[in-house]
C-alpha positions in Angstrom: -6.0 20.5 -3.5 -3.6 17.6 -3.9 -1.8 19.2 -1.0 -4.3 19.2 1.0 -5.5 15.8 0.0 -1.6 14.5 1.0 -1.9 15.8 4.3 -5.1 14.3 5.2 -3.2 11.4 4.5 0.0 11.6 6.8 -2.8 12.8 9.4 -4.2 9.3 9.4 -1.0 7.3 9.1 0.6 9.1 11.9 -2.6 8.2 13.8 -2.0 4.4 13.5 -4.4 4.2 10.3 -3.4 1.5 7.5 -3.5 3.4 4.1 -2.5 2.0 1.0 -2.4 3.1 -2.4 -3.5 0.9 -5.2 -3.6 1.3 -9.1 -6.7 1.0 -11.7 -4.4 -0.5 -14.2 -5.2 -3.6 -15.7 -1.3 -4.0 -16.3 0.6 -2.0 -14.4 1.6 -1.3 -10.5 2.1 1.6 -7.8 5.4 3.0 -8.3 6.3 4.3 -5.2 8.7 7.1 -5.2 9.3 6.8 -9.1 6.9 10.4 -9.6 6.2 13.3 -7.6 3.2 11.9 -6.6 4.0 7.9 -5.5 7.2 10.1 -3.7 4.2 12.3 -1.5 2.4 9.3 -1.0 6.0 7.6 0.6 6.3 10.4 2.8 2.9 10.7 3.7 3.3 7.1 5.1 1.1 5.3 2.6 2.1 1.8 1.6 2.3 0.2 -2.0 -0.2 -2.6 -3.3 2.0 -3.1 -6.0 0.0 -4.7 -8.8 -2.7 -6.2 -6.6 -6.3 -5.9 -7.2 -9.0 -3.9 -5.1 -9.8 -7.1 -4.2 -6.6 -9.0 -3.0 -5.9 -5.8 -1.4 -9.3 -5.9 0.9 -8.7 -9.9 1.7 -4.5 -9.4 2.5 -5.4 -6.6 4.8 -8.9 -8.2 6.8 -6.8 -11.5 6.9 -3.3 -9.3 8.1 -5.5 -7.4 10.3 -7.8 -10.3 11.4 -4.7 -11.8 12.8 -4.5 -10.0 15.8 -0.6 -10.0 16.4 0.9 -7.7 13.9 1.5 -4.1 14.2 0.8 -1.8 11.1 4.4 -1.6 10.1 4.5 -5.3 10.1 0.9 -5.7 8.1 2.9 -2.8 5.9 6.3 -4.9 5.2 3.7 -8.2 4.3 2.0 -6.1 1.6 4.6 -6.4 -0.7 5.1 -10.4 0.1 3.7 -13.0 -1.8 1.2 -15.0 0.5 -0.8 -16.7 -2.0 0.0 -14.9 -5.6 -1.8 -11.9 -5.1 1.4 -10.1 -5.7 4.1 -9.7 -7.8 7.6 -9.7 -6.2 8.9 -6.3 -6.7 12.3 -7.7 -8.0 10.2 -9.3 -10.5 8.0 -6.1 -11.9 9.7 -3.9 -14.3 
């Protein structure tokens, strides 16, 4: 059940796990607490990609991660933070 599926999800968060939600959209983004759904996620402890792909998702995080001196709430905040265009800035996305 999606219930179920949400709590298997704030069990990994609250054990230090990175999770973050991305979208399949060609044009469009995670809207994160906008829907029932993106609002479970949030509380759950799952983090936005905004409109990143799979891909710039995978490199932000190894190269986040790969750092060595961030916590997860830090590599969380950066998700949403232009490094090298592989996101929009959320003031900009509609």
């Amino acid at each position: 059940s999606k219930e179920h599926f949400i709590n298997c999800l704030k069990s990994a968060t609250e054990r230090g796990i990175l999770v973050v939600a991305s979208t399949q959209c060609h044009k469009g983004f995670v809207m994160m607490g906008h829907y029932a759904t993106g609002t479970a996620l949030e509380r759950a402890g799952v983090v936005s990609s905004n409109d990143m792909t799979l891909e710039a998702i995978s490199c932000k995080i190894a190269y986040l991660m790969g750092r060595g001196d961030l916590t997860n709430d830090e590599i969380a905040d950066l998700m949403c933070i232009s490094i090298r265009g592989e996101v929009t800035h959320t003031d900009a996305l509609p």
